[in-house]
KOLGU-4560 file (N, C-alpha, C; in nm, 3 decimals, padded with zeros to 5 digits):
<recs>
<n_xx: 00.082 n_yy: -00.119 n_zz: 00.000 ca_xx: 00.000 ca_yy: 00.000 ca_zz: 00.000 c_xx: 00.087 c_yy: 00.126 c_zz: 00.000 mol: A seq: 1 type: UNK>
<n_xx: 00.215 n_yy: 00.123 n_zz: 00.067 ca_xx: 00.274 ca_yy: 00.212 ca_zz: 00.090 c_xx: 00.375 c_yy: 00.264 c_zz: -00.028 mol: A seq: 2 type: UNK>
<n_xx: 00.401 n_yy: 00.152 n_zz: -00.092 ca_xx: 00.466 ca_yy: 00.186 ca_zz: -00.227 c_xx: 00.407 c_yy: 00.210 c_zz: -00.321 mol: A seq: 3 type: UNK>
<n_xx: 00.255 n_yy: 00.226 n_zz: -00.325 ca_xx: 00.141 ca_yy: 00.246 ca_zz: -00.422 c_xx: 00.155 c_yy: 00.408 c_zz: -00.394 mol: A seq: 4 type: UNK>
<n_xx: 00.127 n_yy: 00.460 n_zz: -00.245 ca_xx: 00.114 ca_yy: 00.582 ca_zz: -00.285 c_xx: 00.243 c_yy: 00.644 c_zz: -00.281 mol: A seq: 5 type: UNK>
<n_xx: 00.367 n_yy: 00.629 n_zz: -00.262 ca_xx: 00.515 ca_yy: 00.633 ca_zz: -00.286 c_xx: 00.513 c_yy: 00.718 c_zz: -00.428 mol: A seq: 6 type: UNK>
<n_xx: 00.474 n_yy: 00.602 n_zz: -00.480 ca_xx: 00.494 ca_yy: 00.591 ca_zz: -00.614 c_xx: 00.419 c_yy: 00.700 c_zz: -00.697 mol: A seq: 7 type: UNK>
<n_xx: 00.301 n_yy: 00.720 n_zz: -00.657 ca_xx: 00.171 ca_yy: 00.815 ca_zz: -00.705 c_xx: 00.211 c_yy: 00.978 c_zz: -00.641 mol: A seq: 8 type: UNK>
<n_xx: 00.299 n_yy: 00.967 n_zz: -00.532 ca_xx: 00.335 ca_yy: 01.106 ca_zz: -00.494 c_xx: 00.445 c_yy: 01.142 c_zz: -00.592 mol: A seq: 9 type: UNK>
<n_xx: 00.552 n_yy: 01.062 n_zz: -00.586 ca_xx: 00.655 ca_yy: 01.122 ca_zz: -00.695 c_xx: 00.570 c_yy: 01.131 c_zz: -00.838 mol: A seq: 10 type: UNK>
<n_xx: 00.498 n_yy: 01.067 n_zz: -00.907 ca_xx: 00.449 ca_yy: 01.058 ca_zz: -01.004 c_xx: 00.367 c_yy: 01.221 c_zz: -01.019 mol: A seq: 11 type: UNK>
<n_xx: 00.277 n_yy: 01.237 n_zz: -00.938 ca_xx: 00.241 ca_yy: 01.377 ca_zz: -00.893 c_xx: 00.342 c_yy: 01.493 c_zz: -00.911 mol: A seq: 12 type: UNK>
<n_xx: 00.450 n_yy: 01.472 n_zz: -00.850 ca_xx: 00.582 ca_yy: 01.538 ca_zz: -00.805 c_xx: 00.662 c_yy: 01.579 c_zz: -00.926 mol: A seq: 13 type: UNK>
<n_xx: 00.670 n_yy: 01.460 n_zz: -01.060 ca_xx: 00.722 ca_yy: 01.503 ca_zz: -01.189 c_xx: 00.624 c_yy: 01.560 c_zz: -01.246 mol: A seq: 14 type: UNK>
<n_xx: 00.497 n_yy: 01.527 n_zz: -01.219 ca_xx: 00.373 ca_yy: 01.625 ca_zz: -01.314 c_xx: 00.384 c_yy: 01.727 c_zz: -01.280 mol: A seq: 15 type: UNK>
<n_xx: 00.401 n_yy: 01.780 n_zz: -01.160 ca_xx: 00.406 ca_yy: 01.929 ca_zz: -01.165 c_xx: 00.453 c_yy: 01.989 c_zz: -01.173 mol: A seq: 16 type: UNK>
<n_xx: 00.611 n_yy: 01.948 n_zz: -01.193 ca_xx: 00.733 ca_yy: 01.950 ca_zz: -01.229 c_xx: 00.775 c_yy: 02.020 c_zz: -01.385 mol: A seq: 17 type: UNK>
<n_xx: 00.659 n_yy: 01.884 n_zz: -01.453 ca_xx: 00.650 ca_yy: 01.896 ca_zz: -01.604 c_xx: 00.560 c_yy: 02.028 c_zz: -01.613 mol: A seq: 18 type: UNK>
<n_xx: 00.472 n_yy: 02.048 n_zz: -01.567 ca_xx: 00.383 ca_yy: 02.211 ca_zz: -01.589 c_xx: 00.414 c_yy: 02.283 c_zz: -01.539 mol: A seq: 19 type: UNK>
<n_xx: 00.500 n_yy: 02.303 n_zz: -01.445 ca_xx: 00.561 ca_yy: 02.464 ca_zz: -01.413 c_xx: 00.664 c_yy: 02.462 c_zz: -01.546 mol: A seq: 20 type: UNK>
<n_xx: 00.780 n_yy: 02.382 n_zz: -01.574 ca_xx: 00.831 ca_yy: 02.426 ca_zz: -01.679 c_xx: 00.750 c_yy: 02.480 c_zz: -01.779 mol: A seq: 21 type: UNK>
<n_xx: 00.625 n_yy: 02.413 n_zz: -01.865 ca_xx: 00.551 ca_yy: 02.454 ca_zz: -01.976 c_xx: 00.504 c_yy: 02.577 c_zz: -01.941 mol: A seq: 22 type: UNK>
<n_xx: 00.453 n_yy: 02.627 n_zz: -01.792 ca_xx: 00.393 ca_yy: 02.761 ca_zz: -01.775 c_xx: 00.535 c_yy: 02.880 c_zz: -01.800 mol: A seq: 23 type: UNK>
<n_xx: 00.636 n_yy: 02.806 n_zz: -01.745 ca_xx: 00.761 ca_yy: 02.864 ca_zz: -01.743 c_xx: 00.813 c_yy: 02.952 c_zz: -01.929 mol: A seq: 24 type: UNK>
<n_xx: 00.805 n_yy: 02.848 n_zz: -02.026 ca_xx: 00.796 ca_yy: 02.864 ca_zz: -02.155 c_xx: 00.656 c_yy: 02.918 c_zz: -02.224 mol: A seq: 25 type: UNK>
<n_xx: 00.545 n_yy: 02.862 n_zz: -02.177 ca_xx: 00.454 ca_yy: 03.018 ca_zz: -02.215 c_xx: 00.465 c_yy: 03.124 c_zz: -02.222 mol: A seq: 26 type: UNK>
<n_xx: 00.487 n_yy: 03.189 n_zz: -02.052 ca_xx: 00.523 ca_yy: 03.303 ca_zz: -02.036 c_xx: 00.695 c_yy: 03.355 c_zz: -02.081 mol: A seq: 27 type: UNK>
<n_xx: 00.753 n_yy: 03.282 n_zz: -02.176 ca_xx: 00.888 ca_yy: 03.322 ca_zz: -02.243 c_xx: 00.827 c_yy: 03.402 c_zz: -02.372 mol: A seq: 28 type: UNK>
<n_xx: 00.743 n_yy: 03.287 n_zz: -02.387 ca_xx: 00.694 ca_yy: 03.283 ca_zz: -02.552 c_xx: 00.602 c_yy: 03.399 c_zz: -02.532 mol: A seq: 29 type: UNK>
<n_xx: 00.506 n_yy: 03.435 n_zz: -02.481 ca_xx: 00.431 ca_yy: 03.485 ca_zz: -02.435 c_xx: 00.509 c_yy: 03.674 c_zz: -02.421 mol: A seq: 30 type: UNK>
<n_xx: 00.637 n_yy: 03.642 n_zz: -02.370 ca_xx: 00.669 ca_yy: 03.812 ca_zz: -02.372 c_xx: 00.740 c_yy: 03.833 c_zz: -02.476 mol: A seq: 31 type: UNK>
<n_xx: 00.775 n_yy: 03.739 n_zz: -02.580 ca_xx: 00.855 ca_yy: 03.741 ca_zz: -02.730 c_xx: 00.778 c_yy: 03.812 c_zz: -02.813 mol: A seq: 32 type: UNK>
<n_xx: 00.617 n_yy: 03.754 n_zz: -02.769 ca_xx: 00.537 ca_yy: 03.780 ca_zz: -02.881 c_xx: 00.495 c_yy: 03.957 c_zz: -02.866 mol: A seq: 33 type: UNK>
<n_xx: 00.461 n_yy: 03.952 n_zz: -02.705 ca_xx: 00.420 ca_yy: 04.091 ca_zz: -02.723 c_xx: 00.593 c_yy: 04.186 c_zz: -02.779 mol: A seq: 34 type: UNK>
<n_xx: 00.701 n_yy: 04.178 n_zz: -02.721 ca_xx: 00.774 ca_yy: 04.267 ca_zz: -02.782 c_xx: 00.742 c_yy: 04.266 c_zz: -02.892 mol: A seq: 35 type: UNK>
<n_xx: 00.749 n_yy: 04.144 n_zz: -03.003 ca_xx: 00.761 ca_yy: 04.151 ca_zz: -03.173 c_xx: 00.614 c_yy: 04.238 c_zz: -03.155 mol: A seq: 36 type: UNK>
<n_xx: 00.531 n_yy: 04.300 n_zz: -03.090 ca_xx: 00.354 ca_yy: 04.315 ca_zz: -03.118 c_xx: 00.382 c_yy: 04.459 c_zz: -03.091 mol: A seq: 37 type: UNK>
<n_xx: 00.455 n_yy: 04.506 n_zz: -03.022 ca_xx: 00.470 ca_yy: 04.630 ca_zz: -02.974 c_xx: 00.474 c_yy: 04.735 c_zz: -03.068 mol: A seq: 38 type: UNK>
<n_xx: 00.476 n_yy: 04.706 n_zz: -03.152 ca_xx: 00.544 ca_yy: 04.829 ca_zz: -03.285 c_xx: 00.365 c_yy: 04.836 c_zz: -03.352 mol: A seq: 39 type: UNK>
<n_xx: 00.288 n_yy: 04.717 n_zz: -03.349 ca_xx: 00.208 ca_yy: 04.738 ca_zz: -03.423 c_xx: 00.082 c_yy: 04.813 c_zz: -03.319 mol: A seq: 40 type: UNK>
<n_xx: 00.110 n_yy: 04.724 n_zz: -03.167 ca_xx: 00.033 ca_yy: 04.861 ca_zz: -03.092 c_xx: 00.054 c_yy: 04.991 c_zz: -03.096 mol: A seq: 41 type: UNK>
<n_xx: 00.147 n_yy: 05.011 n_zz: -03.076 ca_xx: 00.189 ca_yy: 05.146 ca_zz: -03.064 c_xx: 00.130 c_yy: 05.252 c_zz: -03.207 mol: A seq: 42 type: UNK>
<n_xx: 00.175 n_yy: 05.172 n_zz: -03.312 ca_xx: 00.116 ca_yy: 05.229 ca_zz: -03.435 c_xx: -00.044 c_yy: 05.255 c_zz: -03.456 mol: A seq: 43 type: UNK>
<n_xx: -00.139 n_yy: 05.136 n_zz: -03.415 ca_xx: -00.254 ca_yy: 05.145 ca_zz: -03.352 c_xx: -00.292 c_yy: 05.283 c_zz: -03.286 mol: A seq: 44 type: UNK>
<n_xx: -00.211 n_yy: 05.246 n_zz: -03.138 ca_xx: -00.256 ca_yy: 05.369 ca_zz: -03.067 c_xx: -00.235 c_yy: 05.529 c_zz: -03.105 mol: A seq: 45 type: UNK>
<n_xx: -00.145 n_yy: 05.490 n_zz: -03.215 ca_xx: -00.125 ca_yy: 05.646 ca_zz: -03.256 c_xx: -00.229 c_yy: 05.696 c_zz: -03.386 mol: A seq: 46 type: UNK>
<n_xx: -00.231 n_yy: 05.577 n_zz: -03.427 ca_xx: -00.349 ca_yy: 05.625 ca_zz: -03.556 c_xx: -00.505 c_yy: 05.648 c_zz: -03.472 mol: A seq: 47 type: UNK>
<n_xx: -00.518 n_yy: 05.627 n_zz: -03.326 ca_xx: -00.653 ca_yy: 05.662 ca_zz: -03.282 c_xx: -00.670 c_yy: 05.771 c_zz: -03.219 mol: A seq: 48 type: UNK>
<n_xx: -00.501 n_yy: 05.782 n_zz: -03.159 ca_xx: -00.466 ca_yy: 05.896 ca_zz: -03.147 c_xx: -00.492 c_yy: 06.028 c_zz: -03.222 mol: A seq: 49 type: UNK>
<n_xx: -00.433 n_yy: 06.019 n_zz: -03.341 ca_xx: -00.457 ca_yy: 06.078 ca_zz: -03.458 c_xx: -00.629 c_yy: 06.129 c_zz: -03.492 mol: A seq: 50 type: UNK>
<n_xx: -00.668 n_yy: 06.025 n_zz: -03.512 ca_xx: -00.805 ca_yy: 05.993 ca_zz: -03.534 c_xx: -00.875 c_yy: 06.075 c_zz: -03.463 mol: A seq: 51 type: UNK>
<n_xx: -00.884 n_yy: 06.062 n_zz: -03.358 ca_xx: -00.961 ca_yy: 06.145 ca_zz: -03.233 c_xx: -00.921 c_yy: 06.286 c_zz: -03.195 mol: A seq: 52 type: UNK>
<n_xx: -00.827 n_yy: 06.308 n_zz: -03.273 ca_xx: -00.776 ca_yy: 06.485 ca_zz: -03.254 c_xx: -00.808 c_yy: 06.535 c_zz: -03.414 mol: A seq: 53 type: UNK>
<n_xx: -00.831 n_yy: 06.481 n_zz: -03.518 ca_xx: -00.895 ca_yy: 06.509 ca_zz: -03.625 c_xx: -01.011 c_yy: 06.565 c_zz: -03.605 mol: A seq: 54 type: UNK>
<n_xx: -01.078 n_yy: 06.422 n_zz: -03.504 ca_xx: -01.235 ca_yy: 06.439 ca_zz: -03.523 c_xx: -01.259 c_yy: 06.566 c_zz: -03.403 mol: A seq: 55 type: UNK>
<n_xx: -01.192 n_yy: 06.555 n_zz: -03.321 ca_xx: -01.203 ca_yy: 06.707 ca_zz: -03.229 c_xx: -01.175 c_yy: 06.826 c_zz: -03.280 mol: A seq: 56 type: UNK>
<n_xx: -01.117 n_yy: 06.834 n_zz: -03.349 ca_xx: -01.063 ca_yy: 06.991 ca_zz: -03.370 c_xx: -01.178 c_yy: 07.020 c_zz: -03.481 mol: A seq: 57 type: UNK>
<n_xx: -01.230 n_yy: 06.916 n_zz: -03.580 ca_xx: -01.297 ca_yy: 06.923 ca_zz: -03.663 c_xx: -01.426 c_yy: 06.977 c_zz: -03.617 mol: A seq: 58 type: UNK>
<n_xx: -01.443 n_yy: 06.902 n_zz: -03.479 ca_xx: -01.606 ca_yy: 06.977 ca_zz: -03.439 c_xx: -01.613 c_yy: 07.098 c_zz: -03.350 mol: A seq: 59 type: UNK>
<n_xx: -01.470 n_yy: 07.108 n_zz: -03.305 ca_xx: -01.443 ca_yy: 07.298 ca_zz: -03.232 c_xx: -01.425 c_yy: 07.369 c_zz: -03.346 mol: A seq: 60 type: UNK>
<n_xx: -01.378 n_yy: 07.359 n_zz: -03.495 ca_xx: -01.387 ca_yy: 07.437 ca_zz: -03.596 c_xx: -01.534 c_yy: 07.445 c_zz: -03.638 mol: A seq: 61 type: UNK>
<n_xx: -01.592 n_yy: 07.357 n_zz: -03.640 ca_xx: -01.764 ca_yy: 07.372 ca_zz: -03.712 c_xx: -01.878 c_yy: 07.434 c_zz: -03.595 mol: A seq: 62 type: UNK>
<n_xx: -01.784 n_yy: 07.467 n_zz: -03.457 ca_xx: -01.890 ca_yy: 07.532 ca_zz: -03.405 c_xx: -01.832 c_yy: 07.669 c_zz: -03.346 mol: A seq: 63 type: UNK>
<n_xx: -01.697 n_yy: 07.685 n_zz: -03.368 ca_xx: -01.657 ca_yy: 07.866 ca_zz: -03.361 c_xx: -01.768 c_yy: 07.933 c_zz: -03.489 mol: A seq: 64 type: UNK>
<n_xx: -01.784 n_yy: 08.019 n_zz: -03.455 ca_xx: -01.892 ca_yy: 08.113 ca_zz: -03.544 c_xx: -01.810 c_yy: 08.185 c_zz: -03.657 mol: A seq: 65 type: UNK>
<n_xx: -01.773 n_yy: 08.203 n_zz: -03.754 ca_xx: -01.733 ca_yy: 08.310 ca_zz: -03.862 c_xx: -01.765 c_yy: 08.434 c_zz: -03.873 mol: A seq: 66 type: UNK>
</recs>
């Protein structure tokens, strides 16, 4: 009995072993991707950027009076 659960604890013991490494390499992979991603957020945020100071100035010009 005692080498049954012996056996089932180490067995346990490499499983979790084996998934902290894989969480370990997610989160590698995981901050690779956002650096390579960063250029296209940033570009994003600037074209809404953009976008939204267009559309503002556009509607403080159409309501100053002439």
């Amino acid at each position: 009995m005692y080498g049954f659960l012996f056996a089932r604890r180490i067995f346990y013991k490499q499983r979790v072993g084996e998934l902290e490494t894989l969480l370990e390499d997610e989160k590698r992979i995981m901050a690779l991707l956002s650096e390579e991603l960063r250029p296209l957020q940033m570009r994003y945020l600037l074209g809404k950027a953009a976008q939204s100071f267009v559309e503002r100035s556009g509607r403080r010009a159409a309501k100053k009076p002439r």
